[in-house]
Every structure is written in structure tokens, then in C-alpha cells.
N, C-alpha and C positions, 0 to 999 in steps of 0.2 A: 710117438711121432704122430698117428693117428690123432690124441686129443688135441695135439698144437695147430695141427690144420682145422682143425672142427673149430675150437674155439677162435681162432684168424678167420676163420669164414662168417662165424658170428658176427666177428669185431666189426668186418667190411661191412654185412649188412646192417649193424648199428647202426654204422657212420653212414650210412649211406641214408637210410628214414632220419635219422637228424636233420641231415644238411637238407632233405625234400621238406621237411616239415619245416625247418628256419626260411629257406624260399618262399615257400606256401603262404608263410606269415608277412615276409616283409613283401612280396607281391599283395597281399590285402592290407596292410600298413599304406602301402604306395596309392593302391583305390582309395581308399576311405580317405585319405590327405589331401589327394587330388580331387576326389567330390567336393571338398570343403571349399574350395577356391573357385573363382566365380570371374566372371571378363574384368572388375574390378582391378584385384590382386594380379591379375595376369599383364593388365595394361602399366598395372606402375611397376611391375617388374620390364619393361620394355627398354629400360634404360638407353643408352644412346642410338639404339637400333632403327633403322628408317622401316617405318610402318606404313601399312596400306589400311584402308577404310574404306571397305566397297557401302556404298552408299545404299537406302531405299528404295532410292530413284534410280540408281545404273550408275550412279558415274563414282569414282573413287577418289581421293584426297590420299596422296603421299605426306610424310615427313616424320617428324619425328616426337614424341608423345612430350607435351610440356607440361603437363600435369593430367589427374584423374580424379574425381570424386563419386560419390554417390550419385550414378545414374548416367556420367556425362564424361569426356576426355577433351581433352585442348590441345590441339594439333598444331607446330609450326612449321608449314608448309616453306614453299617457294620465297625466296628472296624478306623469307622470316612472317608470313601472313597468315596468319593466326585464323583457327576456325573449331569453333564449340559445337562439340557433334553431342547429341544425349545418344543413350544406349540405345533408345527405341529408334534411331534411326539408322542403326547400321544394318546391315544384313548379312557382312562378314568382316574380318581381319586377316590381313597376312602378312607375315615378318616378324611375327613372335618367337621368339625362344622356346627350348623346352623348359626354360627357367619359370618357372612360379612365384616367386618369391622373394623376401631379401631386402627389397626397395622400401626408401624413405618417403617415395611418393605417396601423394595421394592426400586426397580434403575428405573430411567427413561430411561437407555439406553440399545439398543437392543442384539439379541443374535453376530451379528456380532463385537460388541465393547468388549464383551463376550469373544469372540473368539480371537480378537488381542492380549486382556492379556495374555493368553496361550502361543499365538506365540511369544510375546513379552519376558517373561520367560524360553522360549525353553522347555517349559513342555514336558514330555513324554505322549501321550494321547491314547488311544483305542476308537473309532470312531466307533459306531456302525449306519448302514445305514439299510430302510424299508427293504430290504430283509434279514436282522437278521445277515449279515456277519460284522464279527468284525475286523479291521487292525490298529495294531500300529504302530508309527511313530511320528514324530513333527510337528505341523503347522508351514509349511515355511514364507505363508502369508495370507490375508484373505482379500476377494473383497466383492465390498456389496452386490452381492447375493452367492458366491463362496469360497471356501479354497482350498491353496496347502500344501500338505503332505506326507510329503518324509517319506517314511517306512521302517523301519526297524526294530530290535527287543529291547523290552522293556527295555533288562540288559544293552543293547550297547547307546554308544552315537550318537546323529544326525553328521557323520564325513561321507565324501564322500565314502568311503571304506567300511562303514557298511547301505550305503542305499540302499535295493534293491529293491526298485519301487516308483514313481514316482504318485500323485492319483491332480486328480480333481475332486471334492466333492461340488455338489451343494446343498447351505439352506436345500433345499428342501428334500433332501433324508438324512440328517441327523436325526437321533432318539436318538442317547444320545452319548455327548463326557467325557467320565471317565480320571481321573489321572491315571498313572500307578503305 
């Protein structure tokens, strides 16, 4: 009777450093998968969920994520108005799942190839930069770290007559370009 306990007490603490040790792994299984993934994979997993974009400048943009590429996310906002935020202008997110993954979203191509559709279009855009100032105008053209954007006003068309200023707009200081 004495071995049948002894070896039952074994068994327990076999099964017992198993199960710690298979934990142990699929908790570091879990880190290492999750290190791998990056705002990218996280944004096109957002699927129809309504997202927040706290902004560089303080203010935030609701809606809901209509695509995502390399560097950059397309948000359709209010009554469907669309606004291309690049990565470097967020400062946070919230309304993310714990979801990672999964999603067929997503462009491989960056905020600059982003931006020549626009110009390519002659979209009318509003350009907001880190210090919160807002200017409309058209993207004339777009360099790979650089945009020109002749300004003028929203209801007027891009015609030399109605441009009054001329802007150079580097990557960097953009935080979100809207449709007009």
C-alpha cells in the first residue's frame, strides 16, 4: 500500500512540472508572437470595430479603419469622410481588440504612394500638420520624403487664379490629410 501512494505522489508531481513547464512555454510562445506584430497587423485586424486616433496635436478622429499600409491608416469618419493619418502622427489608439491577426487588410505600399493617388486625382485635401494648423489646397506633387500643395480654397478649383500660396510639406510634419 505504502509503494502505491509513493508512486501516486510521484505521478501528481510529474503531472504537475509538465503542465508548469507547457505553460511556461506557451506563455513565451504568446511573447515572442505578440513582439512580432507591430500597429500595422493590429490596425488591419480592427475589423468593423469603431476606432479612436488620438492625434499629435490633441484632437482625435473616430470611425472605423478602411484600410492600412505601410506607415499609414484610412479612417472613415462621420457621415463616411475619409482621413489618412501616417503612423508618425498618432500618439495613441483605442478600440482595439485583443485580436492580432487574421485580417485581409492591408497595402504594402507606403504613405508616399498614398499621397500620389490624391495628387494623381486632383483631390481637394486639408492637410493638417504637428502644430494643429489646418490648409487646403491640392497635392501638386509628392517626393519621397516631401509634398507640394498649392492652396487655395475648398469650394474653388486648383486654377492659377484661385491659388494663394504655395506650401512644402515634409512626411514628417504631416498628422492627418482629409478629403474636402
Amino acid at each position: 500500500m505504502r509503494w502505491d501512494e509513493l508512486f501516486g505522489d510521484l505521478s501528481a508531481q510529474w503531472d504537475a512540472e509538465v503542465r508548469r513547464e507547457l505553460d511556461a512555454e506557451v506563455a513565451d510562445r504568446t511573447r515572442r508572437e505578440r513582439a512580432a506584430l507591430g500597429l500595422y497587423e493590429r490596425l488591419g485586424a480592427a475589423g468593423d470595430a469603431r476606432v479612436g486616433l488620438g492625434l499629435r496635436t490633441g484632437t482625435t478622429l473616430s470611425g472605423r479603419v478602411a484600410d492600412v499600409g505601410d506607415g499609414w491608416v484610412l479612417l472613415t469618419g462621420e457621415a463616411g469622410r475619409m482621413a489618412l493619418v501616417p503612423f508618425g502622427g498618432l500618439a495613441a489608439v483605442t478600440g482595439l481588440s485583443g485580436r492580432t491577426g487574421g485580417s485581409a487588410m492591408g497595402r504594402s505600399f507606403g504613405f508616399g504612394y498614398a499621397l500620389r493617388g490624391l495628387s494623381r486625382d486632383r483631390a481637394v485635401v486639408t492637410l493638417t500638420d504637428h502644430s494643429g494648423a489646418g490648409v487646403t489646397g491640392t497635392i501638386d506633387g509628392v517626393g519621397r520624403d516631401v509634398l507640394d500643395l498649392s492652396e487655395h480654397a475648398a469650394d474653388l478649383p486648383r486654377r492659377p487664379e484661385n491659388v494663394t500660396g504655395r506650401r512644402l510639406v515634409p512626411f514628417e510634419a504631416v498628422v492627418v490629410v482629409s478629403a474636402t
